[in-house]
C-alpha positions as CSV (number, residue, x, y, z in Angstrom):
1,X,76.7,76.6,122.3
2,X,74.7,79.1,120.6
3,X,75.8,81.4,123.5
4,X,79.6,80.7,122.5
5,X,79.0,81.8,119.0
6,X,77.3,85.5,119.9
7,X,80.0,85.8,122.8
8,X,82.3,84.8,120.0
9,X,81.4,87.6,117.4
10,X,80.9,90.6,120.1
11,X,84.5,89.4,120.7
12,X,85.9,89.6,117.7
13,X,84.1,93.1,116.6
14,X,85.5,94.7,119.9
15,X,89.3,93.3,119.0
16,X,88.8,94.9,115.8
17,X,87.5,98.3,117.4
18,X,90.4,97.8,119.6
19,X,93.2,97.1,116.9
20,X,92.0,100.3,114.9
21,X,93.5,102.6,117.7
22,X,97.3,101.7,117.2
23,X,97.8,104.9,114.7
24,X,96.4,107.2,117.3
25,X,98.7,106.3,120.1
26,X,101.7,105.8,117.6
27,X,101.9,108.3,115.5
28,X,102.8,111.1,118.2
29,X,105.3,108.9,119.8
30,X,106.5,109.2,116.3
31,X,106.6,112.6,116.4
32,X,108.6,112.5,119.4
33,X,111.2,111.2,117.5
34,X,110.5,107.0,118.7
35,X,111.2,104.5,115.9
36,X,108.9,102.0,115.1
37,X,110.7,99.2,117.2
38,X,111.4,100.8,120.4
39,X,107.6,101.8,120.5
40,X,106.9,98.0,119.7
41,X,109.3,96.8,122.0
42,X,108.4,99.1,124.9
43,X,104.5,98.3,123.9
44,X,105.3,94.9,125.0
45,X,107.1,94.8,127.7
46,X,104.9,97.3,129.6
47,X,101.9,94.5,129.0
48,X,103.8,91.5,130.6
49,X,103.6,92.3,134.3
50,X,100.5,92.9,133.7
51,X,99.7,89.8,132.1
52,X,102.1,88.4,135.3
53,X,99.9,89.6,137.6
54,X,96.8,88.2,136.2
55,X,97.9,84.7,135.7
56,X,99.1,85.5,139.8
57,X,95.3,85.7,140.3
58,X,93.4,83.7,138.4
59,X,96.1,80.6,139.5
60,X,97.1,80.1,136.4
61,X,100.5,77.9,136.1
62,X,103.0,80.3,133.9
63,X,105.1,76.9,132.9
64,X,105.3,75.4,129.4
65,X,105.3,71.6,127.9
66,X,108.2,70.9,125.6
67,X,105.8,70.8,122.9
68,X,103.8,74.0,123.4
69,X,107.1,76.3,123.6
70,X,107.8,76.3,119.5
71,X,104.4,77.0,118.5
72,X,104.0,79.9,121.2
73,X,107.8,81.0,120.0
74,X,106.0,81.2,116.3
75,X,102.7,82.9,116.8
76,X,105.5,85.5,119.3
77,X,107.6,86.0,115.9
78,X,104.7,86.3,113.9
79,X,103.0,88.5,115.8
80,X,106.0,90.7,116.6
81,X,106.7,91.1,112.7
82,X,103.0,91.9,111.4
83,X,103.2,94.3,113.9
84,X,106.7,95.7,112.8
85,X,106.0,96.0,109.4
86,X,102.6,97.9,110.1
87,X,104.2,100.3,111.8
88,X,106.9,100.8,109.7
89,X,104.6,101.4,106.8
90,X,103.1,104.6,109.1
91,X,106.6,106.2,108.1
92,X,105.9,105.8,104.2
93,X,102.3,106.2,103.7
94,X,99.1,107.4,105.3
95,X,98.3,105.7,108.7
96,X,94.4,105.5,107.3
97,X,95.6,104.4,103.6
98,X,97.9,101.9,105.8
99,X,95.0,100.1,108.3
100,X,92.2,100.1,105.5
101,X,94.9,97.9,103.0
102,X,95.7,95.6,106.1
103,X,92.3,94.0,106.2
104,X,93.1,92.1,103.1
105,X,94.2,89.6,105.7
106,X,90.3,88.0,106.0
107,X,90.9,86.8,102.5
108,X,94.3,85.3,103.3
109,X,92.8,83.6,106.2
110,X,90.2,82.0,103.9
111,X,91.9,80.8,101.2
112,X,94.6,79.6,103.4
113,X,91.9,77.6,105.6
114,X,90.1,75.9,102.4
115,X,93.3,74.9,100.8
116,X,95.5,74.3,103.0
117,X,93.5,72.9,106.0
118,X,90.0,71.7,104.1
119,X,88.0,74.0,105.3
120,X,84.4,73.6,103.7
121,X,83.9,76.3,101.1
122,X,80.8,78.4,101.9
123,X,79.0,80.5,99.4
124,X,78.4,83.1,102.5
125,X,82.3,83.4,102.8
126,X,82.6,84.0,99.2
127,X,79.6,86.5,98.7
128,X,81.1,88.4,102.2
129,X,84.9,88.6,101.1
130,X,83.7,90.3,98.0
131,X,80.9,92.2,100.0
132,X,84.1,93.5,102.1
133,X,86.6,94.2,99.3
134,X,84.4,97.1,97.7
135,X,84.1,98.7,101.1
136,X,87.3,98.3,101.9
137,X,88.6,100.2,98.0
138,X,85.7,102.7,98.9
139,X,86.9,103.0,102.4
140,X,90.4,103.7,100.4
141,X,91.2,107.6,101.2
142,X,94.7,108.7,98.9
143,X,95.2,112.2,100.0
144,X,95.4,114.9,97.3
145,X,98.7,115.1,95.6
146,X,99.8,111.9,97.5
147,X,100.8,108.6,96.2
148,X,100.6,105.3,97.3
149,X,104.2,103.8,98.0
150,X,105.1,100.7,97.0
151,X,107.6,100.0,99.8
152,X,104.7,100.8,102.0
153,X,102.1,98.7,100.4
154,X,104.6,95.8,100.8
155,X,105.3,96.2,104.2
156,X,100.9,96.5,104.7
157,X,101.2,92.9,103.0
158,X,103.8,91.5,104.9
159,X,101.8,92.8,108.2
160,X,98.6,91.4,106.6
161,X,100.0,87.8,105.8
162,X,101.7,87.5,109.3
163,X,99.2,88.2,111.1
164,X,96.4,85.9,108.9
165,X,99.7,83.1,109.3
166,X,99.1,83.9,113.4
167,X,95.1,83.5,113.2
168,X,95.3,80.2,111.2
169,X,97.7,78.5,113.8
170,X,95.8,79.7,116.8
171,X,92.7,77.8,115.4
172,X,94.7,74.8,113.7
173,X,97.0,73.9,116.9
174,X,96.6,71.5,119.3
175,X,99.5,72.5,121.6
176,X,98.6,75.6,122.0
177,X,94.3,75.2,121.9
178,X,94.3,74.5,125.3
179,X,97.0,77.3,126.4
180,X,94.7,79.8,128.8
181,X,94.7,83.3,126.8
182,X,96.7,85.2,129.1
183,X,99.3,82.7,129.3
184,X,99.4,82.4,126.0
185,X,99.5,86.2,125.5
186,X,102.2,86.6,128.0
187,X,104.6,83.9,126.1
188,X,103.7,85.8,122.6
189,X,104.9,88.9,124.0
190,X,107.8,88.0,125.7
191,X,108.5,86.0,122.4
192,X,107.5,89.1,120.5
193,X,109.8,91.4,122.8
194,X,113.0,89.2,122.1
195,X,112.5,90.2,118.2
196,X,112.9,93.7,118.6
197,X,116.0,93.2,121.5
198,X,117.8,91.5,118.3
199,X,116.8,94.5,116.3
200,X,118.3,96.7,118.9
201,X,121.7,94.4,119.4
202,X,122.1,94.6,115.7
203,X,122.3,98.4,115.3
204,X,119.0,99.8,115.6
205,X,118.7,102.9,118.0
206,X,116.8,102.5,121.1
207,X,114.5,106.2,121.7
208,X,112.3,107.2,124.8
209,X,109.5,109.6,124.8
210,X,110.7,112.8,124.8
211,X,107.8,113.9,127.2
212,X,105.8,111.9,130.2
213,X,102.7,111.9,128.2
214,X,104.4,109.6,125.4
215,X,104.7,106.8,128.4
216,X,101.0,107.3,128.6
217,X,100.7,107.0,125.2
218,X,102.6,103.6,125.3
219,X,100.9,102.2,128.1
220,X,97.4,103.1,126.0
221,X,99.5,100.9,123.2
222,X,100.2,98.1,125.4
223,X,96.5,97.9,126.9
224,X,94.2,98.6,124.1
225,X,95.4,97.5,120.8
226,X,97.6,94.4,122.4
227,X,96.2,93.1,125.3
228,X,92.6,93.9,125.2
229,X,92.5,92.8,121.3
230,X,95.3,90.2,121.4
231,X,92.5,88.7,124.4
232,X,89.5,89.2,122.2
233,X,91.2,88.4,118.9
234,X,92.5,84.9,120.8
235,X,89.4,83.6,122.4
236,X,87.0,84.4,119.3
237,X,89.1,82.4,116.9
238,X,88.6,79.7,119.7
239,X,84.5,80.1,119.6
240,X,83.9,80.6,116.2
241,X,87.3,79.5,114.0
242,X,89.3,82.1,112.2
243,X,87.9,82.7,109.1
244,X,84.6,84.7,110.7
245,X,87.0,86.5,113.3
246,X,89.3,87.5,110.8
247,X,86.2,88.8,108.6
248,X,84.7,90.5,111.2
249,X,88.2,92.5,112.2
250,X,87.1,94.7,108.6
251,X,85.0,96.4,111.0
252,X,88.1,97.8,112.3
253,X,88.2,100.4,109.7
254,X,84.6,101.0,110.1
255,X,84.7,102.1,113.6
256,X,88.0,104.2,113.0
257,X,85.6,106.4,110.3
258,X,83.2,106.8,113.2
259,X,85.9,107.8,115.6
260,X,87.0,110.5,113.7
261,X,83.3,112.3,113.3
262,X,82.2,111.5,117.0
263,X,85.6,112.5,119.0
264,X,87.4,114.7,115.9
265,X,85.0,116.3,114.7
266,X,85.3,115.2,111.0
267,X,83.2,115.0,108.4
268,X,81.9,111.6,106.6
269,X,81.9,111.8,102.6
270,X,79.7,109.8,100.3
271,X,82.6,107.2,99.6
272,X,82.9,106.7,103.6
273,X,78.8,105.8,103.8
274,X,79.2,103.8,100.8
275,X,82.1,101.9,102.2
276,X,81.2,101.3,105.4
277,X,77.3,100.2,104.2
278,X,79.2,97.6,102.4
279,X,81.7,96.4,104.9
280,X,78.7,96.6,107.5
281,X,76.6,93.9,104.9
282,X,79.5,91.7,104.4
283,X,80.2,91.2,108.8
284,X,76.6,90.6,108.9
285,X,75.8,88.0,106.1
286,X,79.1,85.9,108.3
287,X,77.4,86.4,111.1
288,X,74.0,85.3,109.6
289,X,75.7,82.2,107.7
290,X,73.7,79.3,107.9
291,X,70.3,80.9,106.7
292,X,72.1,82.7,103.9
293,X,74.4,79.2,102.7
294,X,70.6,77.3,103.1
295,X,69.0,80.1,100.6
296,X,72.1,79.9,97.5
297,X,71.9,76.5,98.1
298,X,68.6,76.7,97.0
299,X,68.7,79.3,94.7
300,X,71.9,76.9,93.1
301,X,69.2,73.9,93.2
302,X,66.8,75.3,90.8
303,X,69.5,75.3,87.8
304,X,71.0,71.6,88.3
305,X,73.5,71.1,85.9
306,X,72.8,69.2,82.9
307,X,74.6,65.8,82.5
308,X,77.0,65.0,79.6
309,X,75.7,62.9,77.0
């Protein structure tokens, strides 16, 4: 069990290092004159023969029951939307400002699994979500002579509240617990892919890569950020529950800071160290839960409340 738990977290902090490298490989397809849903479209149906082939070899059955196809339809739509609207927002505001402002979804995930689900309140989540919050406003980068955009902050929280909606019925359903990961990934995407065909029927222009590298830039789309975090993302909400995986995807914006000074040569400002120092605390005191719950439960013990006369 214990084993399940650490496999669990490693999980989810690689699908978060994973996620953070959509605005790399999207933003030049951008530039090549894509629009946000033919790169999503073709950045899904490039990872379902792939998914195809690996159900092929592991023997995995690719049929459906009745009562698993409209939950996988759901998480598909879900999914396909969160990521829509975060890659819309790219065309608005800052790709950085963008990713950093998505990770509000943690705190979505929690207070959607206490109230809505009875998820036991722990003081570690509480003292982590806030822990994360200041690292994420340090983390929080406006460019000079830049301002935020509204459209684009609502399309970030449309993205954010999608995708916390797709964590909390991953962990929460019982049709689709027991769905192997790739098959469920493969009926998400192909889900996922129908969306943006509609958008395409109903008037939106469907653009290629002007130049071969952009295919290699979609195929990067389709492998890292979808399957390989889609995978990790899936299979550590099923060892340690969603509210820890989604807390420990804040890391995501982490590991993007550390990108850009190890492979671009950037520099890291005061605000950055602060940020990620904070956002590095909060992972770890989720990951450390049960000594640090035992210790304010204590520290709560020694002021009991005084009863009413």
């Amino acid at each position: 069990m214990k084993a399940d738990i650490i496999k669990g977290y490693s999980l989810a902090a690689f699908a978060a290092a994973a996620y953070g490298t959509n605005p790399a490989f999207a933003l030049p397809l951008y530039a090549q004159g894509m629009n946000p849903v033919s790169v999503l479209l073709f950045r899904y149906i490039i990872g379902l023969p792939l998914l195809l082939v690996l159900m092929k070899v592991r023997g995995i059955n690719i049929g459906l029951r009745k009562s698993e196809i409209l939950p996988v339809m759901v998480l598909g739509v879900l999914m396909a939307f969160s990521s829509l609207s975060l890659f819309a927002s790219y065309e608005y505001m800052n790709s950085g400002i963008a990713s950093t402002l998505l990770f509000v979804y943690p705190i979505m995930v929690a207070v959607m699994m206490i109230f809505f689900f009875n998820e036991k309140f722990k003081m570690s989540v509480a003292v982590c979500l806030l822990l994360m919050s200041v690292g994420l406003f340090f983390l929080l980068k406006p460019q000079k002579d830049t301002e935020l955009s509204l459209f684009g902050f609502l399309l970030v929280m449309i993205s954010a509240l999608t995708y916390a909606l797709y964590i909390v019925i991953v962990n929460v359903s019982k049709n689709v617990s027991h769905i192997p990961t790739t098959k469920l990934l493969f009926y998400i995407l192909a889900s996922g892919s129908l969306v943006y065909i509609v958008f395409i029927f109903s008037g939106t222009q469907l653009t290629l890569p002007v130049h071969s590298f952009g295919w290699l830039n979609l195929s990067a789309l389709a492998l890292v950020p979808t399957l390989i975090s889609l995978a990790c993302t899936t299979r550590a909400i099923q060892l340690i529950g969603s509210t820890p995986t989604a807390i420990l995807g804040a890391l995501e914006p982490v590991s993007a800071v550390i990108l850009s000074v190890t492979v671009l040569g950037q520099t890291l400002t005061g605000r950055e160290i602060v940020g990620g120092i904070f956002i590095v605390v909060a992972t770890t005191v989720v990951v450390a839960s049960e000594p640090i719950d035992k210790a304010l439960l204590s520290v709560r013990k020694m002021f009991p409340r005084r009863n009413k006369a």
